[in-house]
N, C-alpha and C positions, 0 to 999 in steps of 0.2 A: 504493500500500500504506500510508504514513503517512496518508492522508486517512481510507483505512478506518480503521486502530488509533484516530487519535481520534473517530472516532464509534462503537466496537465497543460499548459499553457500551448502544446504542440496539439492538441486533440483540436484545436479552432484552425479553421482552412486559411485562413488569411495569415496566421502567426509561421504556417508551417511555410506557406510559398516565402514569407518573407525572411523567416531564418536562413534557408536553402541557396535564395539571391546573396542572402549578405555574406556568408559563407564560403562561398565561391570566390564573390566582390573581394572580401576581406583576405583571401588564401592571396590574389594576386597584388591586391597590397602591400603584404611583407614581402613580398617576393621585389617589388619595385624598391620597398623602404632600403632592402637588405643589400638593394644592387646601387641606390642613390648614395648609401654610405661608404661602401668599399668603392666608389668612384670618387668621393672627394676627400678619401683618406688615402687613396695608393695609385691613381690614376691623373688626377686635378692638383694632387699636392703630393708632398716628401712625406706620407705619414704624422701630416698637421690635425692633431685633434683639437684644435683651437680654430680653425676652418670648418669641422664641422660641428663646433658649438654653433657656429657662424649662422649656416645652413638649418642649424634645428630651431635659433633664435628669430629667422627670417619666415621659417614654414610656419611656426607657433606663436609668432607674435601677432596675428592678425586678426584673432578670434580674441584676443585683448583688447587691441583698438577698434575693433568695430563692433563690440558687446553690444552696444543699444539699439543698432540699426537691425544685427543679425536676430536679436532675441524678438525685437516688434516684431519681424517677418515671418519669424517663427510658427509665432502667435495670428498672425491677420490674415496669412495665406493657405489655401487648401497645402498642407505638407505633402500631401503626394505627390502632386504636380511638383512642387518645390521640389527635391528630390530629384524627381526626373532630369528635372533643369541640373542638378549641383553634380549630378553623377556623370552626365553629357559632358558636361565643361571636364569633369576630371580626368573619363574618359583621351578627351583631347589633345589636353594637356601631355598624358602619358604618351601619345602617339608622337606629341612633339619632341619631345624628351629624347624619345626615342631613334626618332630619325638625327637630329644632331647628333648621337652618341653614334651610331654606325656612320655618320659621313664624315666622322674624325670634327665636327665645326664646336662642337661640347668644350666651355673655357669654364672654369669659375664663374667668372659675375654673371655666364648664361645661366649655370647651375643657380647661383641664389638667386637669381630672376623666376626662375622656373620653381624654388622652394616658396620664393613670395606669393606665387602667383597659386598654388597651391592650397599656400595658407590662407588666400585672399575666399577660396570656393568651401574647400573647408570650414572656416567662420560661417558659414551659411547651410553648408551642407550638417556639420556635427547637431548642435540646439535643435534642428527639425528630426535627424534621425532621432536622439533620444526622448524627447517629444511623439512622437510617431508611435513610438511604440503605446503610447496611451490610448492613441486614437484607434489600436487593434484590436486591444484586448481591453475586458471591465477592468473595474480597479480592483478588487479582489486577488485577480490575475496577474498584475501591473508588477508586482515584485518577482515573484516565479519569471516570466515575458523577459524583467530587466536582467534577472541573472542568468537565462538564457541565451540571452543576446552577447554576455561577456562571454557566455561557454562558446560559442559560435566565433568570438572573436579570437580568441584564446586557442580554439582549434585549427584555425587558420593561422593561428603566430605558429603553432605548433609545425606544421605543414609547409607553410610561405619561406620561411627564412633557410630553413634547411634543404627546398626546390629549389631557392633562388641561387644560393650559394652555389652549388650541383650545378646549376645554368648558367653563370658566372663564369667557370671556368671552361666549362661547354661549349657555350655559344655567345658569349660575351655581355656584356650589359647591356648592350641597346638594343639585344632583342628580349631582354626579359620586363623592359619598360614596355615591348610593344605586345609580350603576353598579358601583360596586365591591363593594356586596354581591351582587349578580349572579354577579360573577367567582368570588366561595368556594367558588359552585356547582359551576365544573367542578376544584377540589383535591376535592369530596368526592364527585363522580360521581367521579373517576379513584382513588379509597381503596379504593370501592364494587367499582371494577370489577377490580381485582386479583385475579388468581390465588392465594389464599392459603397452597397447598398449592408453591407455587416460591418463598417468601421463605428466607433462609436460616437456620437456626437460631442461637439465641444463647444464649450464656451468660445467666440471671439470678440478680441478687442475691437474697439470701434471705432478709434480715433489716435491721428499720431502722435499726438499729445500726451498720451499715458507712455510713454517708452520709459519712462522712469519710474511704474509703480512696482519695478519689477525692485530695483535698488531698494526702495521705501518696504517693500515687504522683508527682505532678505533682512535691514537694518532693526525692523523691527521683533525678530526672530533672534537669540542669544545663541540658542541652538544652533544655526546654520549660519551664521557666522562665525561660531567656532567650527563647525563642520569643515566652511572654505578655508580655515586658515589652515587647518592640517592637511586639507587634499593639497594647500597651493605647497607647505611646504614640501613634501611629498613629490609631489610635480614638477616643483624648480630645483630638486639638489639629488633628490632619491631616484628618480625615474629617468636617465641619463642613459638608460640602457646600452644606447648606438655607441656612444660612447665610453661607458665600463666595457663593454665584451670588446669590441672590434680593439682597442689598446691590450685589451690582457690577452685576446688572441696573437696577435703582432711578439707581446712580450713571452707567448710559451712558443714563438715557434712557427703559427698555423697562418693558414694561408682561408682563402675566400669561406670554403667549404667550411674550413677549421671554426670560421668565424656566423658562419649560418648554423651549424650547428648548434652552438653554446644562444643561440635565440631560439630555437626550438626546443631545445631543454630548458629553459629560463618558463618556455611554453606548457610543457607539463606541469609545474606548479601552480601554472596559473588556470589551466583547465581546471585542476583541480578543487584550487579554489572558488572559481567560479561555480560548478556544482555541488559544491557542498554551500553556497549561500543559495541555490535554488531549491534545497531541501528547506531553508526555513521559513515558516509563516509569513515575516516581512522582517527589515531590514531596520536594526538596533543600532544603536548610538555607540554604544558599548563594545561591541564587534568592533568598528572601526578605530576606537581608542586601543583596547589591545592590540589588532593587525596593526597597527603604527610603531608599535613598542617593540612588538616580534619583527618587525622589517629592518628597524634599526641594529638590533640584535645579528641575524642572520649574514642581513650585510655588511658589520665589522667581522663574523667571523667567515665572510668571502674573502674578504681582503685577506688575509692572514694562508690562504691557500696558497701550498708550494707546488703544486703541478694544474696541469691543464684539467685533469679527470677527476681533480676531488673539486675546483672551483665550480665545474660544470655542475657537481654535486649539488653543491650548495644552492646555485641558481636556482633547484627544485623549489627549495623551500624561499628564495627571496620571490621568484611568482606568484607561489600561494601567496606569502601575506602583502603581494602587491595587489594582486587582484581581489582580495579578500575586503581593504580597504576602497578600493577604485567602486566594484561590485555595489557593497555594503551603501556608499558614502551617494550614490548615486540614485539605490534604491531609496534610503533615506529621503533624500530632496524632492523625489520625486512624488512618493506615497503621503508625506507630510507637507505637499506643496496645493493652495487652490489652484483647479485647473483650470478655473480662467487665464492663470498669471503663469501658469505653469513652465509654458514657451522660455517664458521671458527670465525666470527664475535659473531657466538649465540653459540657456545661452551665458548666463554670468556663471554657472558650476565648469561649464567647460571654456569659460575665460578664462576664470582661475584657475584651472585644470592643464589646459594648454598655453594660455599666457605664461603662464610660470616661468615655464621653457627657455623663452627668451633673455629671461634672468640669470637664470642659474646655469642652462648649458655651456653661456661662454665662462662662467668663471671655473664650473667643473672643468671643462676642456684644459684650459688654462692652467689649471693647478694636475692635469694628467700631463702637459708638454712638459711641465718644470719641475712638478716632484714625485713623476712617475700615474700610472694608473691606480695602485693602490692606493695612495692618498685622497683620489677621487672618489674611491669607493666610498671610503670613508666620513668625506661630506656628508653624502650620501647617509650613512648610516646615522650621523650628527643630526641631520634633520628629522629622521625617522622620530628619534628619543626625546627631540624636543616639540614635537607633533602631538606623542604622546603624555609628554608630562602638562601640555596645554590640556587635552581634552581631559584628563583625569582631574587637574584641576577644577576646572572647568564643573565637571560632574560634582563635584566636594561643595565646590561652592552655590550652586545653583539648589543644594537639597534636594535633587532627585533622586540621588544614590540614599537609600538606606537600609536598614537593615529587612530581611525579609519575613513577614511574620509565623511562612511557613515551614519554614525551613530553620532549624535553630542556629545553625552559624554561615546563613545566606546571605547572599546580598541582591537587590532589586533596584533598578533604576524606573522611576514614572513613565510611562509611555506619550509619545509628542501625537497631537493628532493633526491634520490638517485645518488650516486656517480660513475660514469663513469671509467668502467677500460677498458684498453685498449685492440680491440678484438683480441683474439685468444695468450693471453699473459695474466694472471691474478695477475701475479707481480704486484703489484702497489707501485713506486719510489715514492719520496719527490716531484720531477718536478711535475708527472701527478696529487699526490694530490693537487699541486697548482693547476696547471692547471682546476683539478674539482671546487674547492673551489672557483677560480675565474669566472667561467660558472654558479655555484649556484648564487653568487651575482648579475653577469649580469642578469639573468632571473629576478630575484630579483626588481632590479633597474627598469627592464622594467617595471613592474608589479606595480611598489612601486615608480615612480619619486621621484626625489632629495635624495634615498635611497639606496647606495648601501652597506651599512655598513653589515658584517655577522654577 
């Protein structure tokens, strides 16, 4: 019976075509990601891991700067069509990619034009797909759906990086950019092929004037604002992946393959943990504070590996509790998010998310030219621990952590619900976030005697 609940989400026709596209979509992804980085690390440069902080700062920065625009559109446009549009343009992209890389005309500043331009359809493209997924499935489903969709991703990282790698050396990179435009074909047959009369309905915004009730909600929420500061730090120091493995590959030795590898092993933990968060109910606070503490952890004792086959090792376990937190931190936002503002809310989760990058990869990079790769890890691991000692704070001071009355040496944290806005008006003022905030407590309180503290 647990096996079924976490794949229930697959029993609705529309969740199944659209796992299967993105799958695909996503397999040729890392295959592109895995071939754009060993190009501007051994091909475009001497082996400069500060080039491609460069590169990761240029692809990620865009979903940063154009939060407000990407999250309204999110929100005021049919997502499917949207989509169709974001997947076409990426499609293209790769086909360009491509053709430069096989006519020898591939320099650097093409390559970061080509990561901007990237990051530019991405920004538009990310907020809709995780969004999207609301619009498939009830909310009941919306958690199960979201940690499916990481397994899907997660199996395709699994798969992508270590085909690319094999194709790399095969057939060289500019034809495995032009495999991956291939693959957008089946996200937009599987767009194509949905039942449009089963999506579920939603709220939309009405005016462009609200692009900010998305900020005003998130500021008014303790919760999910501590949420984004741990995913960002996470994001900007911890999640450097291209650049942890492709240097510690370089430094044991290995060559393209060598280095797709260690992303598909990195991949099994994260399958992992992406399944075992679609086994639970819904997505906890608490989850994501410990995976941040255990990331930290695992990723200082990476670093500390002396051969190629135990770091890979280790990788296992730094996916899991990557994706554990990415998973967890996402269901969260989402299931305790109104879905009128919803869009708008997970346009700023994957600003913070992917804006990060820009931050942090050049100075990771930077600190792997000059005092090795392991001391980058290490940042990395630095962020984790201090991600976690915020949100455990955080839990301390807020009175949601206490003790549990059933359990004699338990502990229980309060449950967050979703925020109420006012119908047929999706503005949400300072009053009505009072208003919500003091109706979360009350449920609260009722639930929890002697406890109304948020």
């Amino acid at each position: 019976m647990t096996r079924l609940r976490m794949f229930r989400s697959l029993s609705l026709y529309n969740y199944r075509v659209w796992f299967l596209g993105a799958l695909v979509s996503n397999i040729g992804g890392w295959m592109q990601s895995t071939a754009q980085d060993w190009v501007v690390l051994t091909e475009l440069t001497d082996n400069d891991a500060a080039a491609m902080g460069v590169t990761m700062a240029l692809q990620f920065g865009p979903p940063l700067l154009l939060v407000s625009i990407t999250g309204w559109v999110a929100d005021r446009f049919d997502r499917r069509r949207l989509l169709m549009v974001t997947q076409s343009s990426l499609l293209a992209l790769a086909v360009g990619a491509g053709v430069l890389l096989l006519s020898g005309a591939m320099t650097l500043p093409l390559m970061w034009c080509f990561a901007l331009a990237l990051g530019v359809v991405n920004a538009f493209d990310a907020p809709a797909r995780q969004a999207f997924v609301s619009d498939v499935v009830s909310t009941e489903n919306a958690s199960n759906a979201i940690a499916l969709n990481s397994a899907s991703f997660n199996m395709a990282r699994l798969i992508g990086p270590a085909v690319g790698g094999v194709l790399i050396v095969l057939i060289g990179t500019g034809w495995v950019f032009l495999v991956n435009a291939l693959t957008f074909l089946a996200m937009l047959l599987a767009l194509a092929a949905m039942h449009v009369g089963e999506l579920v309905p939603r709220p939309r915004s009405g005016t462009r004037g609200r692009i900010a009730d998305g900020f005003r909600y998130v500021l008014g929420r303790p919760d999910l604002r501590v949420t984004f500061l741990m995913v960002f730090l996470i994001g900007a120091f911890g999640m450097n992946f291209p650049i942890f493995a492709s240097t510690m590959a370089l430094e044991f030795g290995q060559a393209a393959d060598g280095y797709g590898l260690l992303s598909s092993v990195l991949a099994i933990g994260s399958l992992a943990g992406a399944l075992m968060a679609a086994r639970r109910d819904r997505a906890r606070m608490r989850v994501v504070v410990i995976a941040t503490g255990a990331f930290g952890l695992v990723s200082l004792v990476s670093s500390l590996m002396p051969a190629y086959g135990l770091y890979a090792v280790m990788l296992v376990f730094v996916g899991f509790s990557t994706v554990t937190i990415l998973t967890t931190a996402n269901g969260y936002v989402q299931t305790t998010t109104a879905p009128a503002l919803r869009g708008r809310v997970m346009a700023l989760y994957m600003a913070v998310l992917m804006g990060a990058t820009p931050i942090g990869a050049p100075i990771v990079g930077w600190v792997a030219d000059t005092f090795g790769p392991r001391r980058a890890i290490e940042v990395g691991s630095a962020a984790g621990l201090i991600a976690c000692a915020i949100g455990l704070g955080w839990m301390l001071a807020s009175g949601r952590l206490h003790r549990d009355r059933t359990r004699r040496f338990g502990l229980t944290m309060d449950q967050t619900r979703p925020m109420p806005v006012v119908p047929g008006d999706d503005l949400v003022t300072e009053s009505e976030l009072a208003d919500a905030v003091a109706e979360v407590r009350a449920e609260t309180a009722a639930e929890h005697p002697g406890r109304a503290r948020g």
